[in-house]
C-alpha positions in Angstrom: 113.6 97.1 114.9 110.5 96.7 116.5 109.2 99.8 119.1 107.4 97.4 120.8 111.1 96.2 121.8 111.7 99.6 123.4 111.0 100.6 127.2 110.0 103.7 128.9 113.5 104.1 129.9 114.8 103.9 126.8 112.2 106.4 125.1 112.8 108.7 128.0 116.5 108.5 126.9 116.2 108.8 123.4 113.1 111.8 123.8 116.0 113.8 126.0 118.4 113.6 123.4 116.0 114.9 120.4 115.2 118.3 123.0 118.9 118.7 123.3 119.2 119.0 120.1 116.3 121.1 119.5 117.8 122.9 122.3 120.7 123.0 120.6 119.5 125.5 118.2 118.4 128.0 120.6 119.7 131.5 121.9 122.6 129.5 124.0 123.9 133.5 125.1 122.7 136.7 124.2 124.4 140.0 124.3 123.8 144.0 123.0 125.8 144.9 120.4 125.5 148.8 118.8 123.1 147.1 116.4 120.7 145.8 119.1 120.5 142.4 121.0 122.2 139.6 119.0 122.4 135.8 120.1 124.4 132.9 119.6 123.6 129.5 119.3 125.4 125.8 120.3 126.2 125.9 116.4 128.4 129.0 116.9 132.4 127.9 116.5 133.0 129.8 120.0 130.5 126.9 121.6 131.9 124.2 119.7 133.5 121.8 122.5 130.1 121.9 124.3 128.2 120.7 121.2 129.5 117.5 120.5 130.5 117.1 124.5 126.6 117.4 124.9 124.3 117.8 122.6 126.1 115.3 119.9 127.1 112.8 122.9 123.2 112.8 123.8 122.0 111.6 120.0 125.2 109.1 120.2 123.8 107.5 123.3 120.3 107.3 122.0 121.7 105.7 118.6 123.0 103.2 120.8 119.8 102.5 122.9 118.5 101.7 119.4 121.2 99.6 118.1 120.7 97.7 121.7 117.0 96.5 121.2 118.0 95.4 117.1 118.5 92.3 116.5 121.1 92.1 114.1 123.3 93.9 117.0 122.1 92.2 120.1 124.7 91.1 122.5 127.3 92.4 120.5 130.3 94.5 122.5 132.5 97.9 121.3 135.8 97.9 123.4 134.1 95.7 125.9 131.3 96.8 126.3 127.7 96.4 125.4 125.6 98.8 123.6 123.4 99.7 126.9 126.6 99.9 128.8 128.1 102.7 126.0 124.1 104.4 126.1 125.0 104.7 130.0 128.2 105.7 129.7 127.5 108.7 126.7 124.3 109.8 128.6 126.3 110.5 132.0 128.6 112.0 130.5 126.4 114.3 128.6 124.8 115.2 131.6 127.9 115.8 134.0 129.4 118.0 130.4 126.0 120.3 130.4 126.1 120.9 134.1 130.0 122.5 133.8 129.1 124.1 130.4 126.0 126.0 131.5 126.3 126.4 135.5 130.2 126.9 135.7 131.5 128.2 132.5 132.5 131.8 132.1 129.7 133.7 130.6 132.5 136.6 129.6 129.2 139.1 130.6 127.2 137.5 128.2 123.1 137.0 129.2 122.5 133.1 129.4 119.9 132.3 126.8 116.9 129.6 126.5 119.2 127.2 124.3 121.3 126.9 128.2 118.7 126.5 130.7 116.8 123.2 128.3 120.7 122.0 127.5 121.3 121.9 131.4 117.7 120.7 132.1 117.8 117.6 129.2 121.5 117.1 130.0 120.3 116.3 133.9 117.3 114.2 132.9 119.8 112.0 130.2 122.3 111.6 132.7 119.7 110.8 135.6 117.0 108.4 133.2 119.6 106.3 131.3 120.9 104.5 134.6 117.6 103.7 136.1 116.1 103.0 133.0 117.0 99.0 133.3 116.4 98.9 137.6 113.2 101.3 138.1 109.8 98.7 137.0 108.2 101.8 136.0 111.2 102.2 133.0 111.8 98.8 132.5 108.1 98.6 131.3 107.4 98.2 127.3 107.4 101.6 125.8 103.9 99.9 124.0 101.6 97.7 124.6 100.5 94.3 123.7 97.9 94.6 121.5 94.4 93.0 122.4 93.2 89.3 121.6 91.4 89.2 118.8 87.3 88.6 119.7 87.1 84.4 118.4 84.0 84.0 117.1 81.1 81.7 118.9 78.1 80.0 118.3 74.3 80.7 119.2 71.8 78.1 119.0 73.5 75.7 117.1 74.7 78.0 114.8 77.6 80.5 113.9 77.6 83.9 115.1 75.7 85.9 112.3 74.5 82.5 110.5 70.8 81.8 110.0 69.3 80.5 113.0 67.8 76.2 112.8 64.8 76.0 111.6 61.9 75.0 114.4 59.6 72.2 114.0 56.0 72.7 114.9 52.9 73.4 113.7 52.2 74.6 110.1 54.8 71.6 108.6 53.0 69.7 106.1 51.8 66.0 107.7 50.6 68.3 111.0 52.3 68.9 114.0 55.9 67.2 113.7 58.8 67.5 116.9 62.8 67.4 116.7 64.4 64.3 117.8 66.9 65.8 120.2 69.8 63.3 119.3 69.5 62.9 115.9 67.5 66.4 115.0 65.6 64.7 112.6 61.6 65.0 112.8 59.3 62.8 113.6 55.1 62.8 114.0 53.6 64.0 116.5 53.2 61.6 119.9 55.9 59.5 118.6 58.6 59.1 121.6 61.8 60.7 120.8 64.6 58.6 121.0 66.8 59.1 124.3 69.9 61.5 123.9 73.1 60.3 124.1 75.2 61.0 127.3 76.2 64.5 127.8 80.0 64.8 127.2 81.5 67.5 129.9 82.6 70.9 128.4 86.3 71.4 128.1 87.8 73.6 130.3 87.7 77.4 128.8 92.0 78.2 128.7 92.3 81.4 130.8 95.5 82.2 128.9 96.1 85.6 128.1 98.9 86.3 125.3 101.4 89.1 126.8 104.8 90.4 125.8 108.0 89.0 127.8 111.7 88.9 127.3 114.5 86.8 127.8 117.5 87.5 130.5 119.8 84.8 128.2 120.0 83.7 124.7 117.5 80.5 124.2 116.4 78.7 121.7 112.5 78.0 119.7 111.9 75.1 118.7 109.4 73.9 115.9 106.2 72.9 117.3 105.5 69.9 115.6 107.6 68.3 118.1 110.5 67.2 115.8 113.3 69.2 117.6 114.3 70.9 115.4 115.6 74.8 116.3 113.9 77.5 114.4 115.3 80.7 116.1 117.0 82.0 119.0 115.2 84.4 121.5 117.8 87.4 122.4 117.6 89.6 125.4 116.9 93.2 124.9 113.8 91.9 122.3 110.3 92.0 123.3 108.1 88.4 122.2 105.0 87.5 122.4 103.5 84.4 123.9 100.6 83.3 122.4 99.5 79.9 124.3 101.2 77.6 126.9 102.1 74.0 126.5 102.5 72.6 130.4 105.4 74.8 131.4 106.5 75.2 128.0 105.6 78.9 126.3 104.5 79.3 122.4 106.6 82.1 121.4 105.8 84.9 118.6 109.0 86.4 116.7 109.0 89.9 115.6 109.3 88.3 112.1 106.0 85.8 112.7 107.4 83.1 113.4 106.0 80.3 116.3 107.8 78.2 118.6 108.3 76.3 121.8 110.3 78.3 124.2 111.0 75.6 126.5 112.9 77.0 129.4 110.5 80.0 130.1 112.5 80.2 134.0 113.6 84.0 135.1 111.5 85.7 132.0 110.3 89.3 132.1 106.6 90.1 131.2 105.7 93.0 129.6 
């Protein structure tokens, strides 16, 4: 799996679910004892339905954001639904279970520890990030970002960038003062007329396309670029590609594996 696949959303999800399990391994209640103050973690057997209501239902709903953006699992359903559906579903849950474990659970006159208040605080922000994690722009944005263009290296005076520069013709040369016939840059003696230049061709237009990452709302296919029809992959939602030029309205698309294609229908994208 590629991170660049994952979104904010989905690494808010999956960062709540590590803390609830680091969480997990804190002072959940505390309570004096004749040997001094003793503490009990979510670990404890007498805390064991809230573990894996919580804290274990948190990691399963971050396994499945990850199992979501792979492509070997991609639009493939448990029980009807999809992955991101089953990350909702878990992550709600884990929330709604750590408000009723921690808030309204009988503490038995036991002091409620650290390990509670970050269980109640990362159960909330699971339960409140995995939903809006696919409709706020500000999740739905990639986790990383496309990496820079390359610099594409250019030419000065006639010559490549960091090549030896043409040599001028003047004085000095042996036969005495000598100039450069602009057309054909051969040299000629002095006061001899130079040869008219050819017709200026006009410069190509400079492409103002930027590469950038974007991903698919359907399944649609790449084809080869040589123009033979021929179907080299299949762009899946959930992935992030990159598009690295533009043929008309056609897109030349980037697999995570390296591969290039034309993504004809590029209608209803999302851009990283």
């Amino acid at each position: 799996m590629n991170i660049r696949s994952l979104t904010r959303g989905d690494g808010a999800v999956i960062g709540a679910a590590v803390l609830l399990l680091i969480a997990s391994f804190l002072p959940f209640y505390s309570y004096k004892s004749e040997f001094g103050s003793a503490s009990r973690n979510l670990w404890h057997s007498q805390f064991f339905p809230i573990l894996p209501s919580v804290t274990l239902t948190a990691i399963a709903a971050a396994a499945a954001i990850l199992a979501a953006r792979s492509p070997q699992f991609t639009g493939k359903q448990i029980l009807g639904l999809t992955f991101d559906q089953w990350a909702v579903a878990l992550a709600v849950f884990s929330g709604w279970t750590a408000v009723w474990a921690t808030l309204f659970a009988d503490s038995g006159g036991l002091d409620k520890g650290a390990g509670l208040w970050l269980t109640l605080v990362f159960g909330l922000a699971i339960a409140v990030v995995a939903p809006l994690s696919s409709r706020l722009p500000a999740l739905k944005a990639p986790l990383a970002g496309a990496p820079s263009p390359a610099p594409q290296p250019y030419a000065v005076g006639g010559a490549p960038y960091g090549g030896p520069a043409p040599q001028q013709a003047g004085y000095g040369y042996p036969g005495g003062a000598q100039s450069v016939d602009p057309a054909f840059g051969q040299q000629q003696p002095y006061g001899a007329q130079a040869a008219a230049p050819q017709a200026a061709q006009p410069a190509a237009p400079a492409s103002d396309f930027s590469a950038f990452w974007f991903a698919v709302p359907v399944p649609r296919p790449l084809y080869a670029e040589d123009g033979s029809g021929a179907q080299i992959a299949e762009l899946t939602p959930g992935t992030w590609y990159l598009a690295v030029d533009q043929r008309g309205a056609s897109l030349i698309a980037q697999t995570q594996d390296g591969r290039r294609g034309v993504l004809q229908d590029s209608s209803g994208i999302q851009r990283g």
